[in-house]
C-alpha positions in Angstrom: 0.0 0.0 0.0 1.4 3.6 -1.0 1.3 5.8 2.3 0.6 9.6 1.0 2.5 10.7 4.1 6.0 8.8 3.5 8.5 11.8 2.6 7.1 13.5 5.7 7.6 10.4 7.7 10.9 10.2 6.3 12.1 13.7 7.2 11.6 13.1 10.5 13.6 9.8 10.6 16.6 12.4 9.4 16.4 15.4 10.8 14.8 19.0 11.4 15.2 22.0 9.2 17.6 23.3 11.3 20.1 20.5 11.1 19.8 21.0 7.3 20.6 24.6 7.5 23.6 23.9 9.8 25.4 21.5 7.8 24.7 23.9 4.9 25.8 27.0 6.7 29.2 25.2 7.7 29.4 23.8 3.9 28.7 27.5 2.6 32.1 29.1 5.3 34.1 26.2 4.1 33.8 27.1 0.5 34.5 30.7 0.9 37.4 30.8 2.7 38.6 28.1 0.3 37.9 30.7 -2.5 39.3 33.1 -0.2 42.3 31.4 0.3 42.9 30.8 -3.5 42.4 34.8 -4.4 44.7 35.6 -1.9 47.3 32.2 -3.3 46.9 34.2 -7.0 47.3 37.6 -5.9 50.4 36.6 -3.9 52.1 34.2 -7.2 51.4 37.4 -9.1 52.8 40.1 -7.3 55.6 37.1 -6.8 55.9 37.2 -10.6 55.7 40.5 -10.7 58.7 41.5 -8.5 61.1 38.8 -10.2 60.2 40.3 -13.6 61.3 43.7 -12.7 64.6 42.1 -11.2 65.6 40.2 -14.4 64.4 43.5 -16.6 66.9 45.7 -13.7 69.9 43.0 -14.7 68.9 43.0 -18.1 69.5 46.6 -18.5 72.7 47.1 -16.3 74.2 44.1 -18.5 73.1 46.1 -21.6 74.4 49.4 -20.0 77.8 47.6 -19.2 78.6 45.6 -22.4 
């Protein structure tokens, strides 16, 4: 026999809104401050990039002043 009431029988058996929220709450932090983390990993490589760059364009041009 098909019981009209089953999904709300089975909600219960799992858990209240709130528990739902929760875990999705905590899911949503964890996933910004991973994204966090990888803006600030990408704006630190380039600014990395950046600096070493200007050093080898520096030695570049002292080599070319010199010879």
């Amino acid at each position: 026999m098909i019981n009209p009431n089953r999904s709300l029988e089975r909600k219960s058996v799992t858990g209240n809104g709130k528990d739902y929220f929760l875990s999705s709450f905590i899911f949503l932090l964890a996933s910004c401050f991973s994204f966090v983390l990888d803006v600030a990993r990408y704006a630190v490589e380039q600014t990395k990039n950046k600096l070493l760059n200007n050093q080898i364009k520096s030695v570049q041009d002292l080599m070319t002043d010199l010879g």
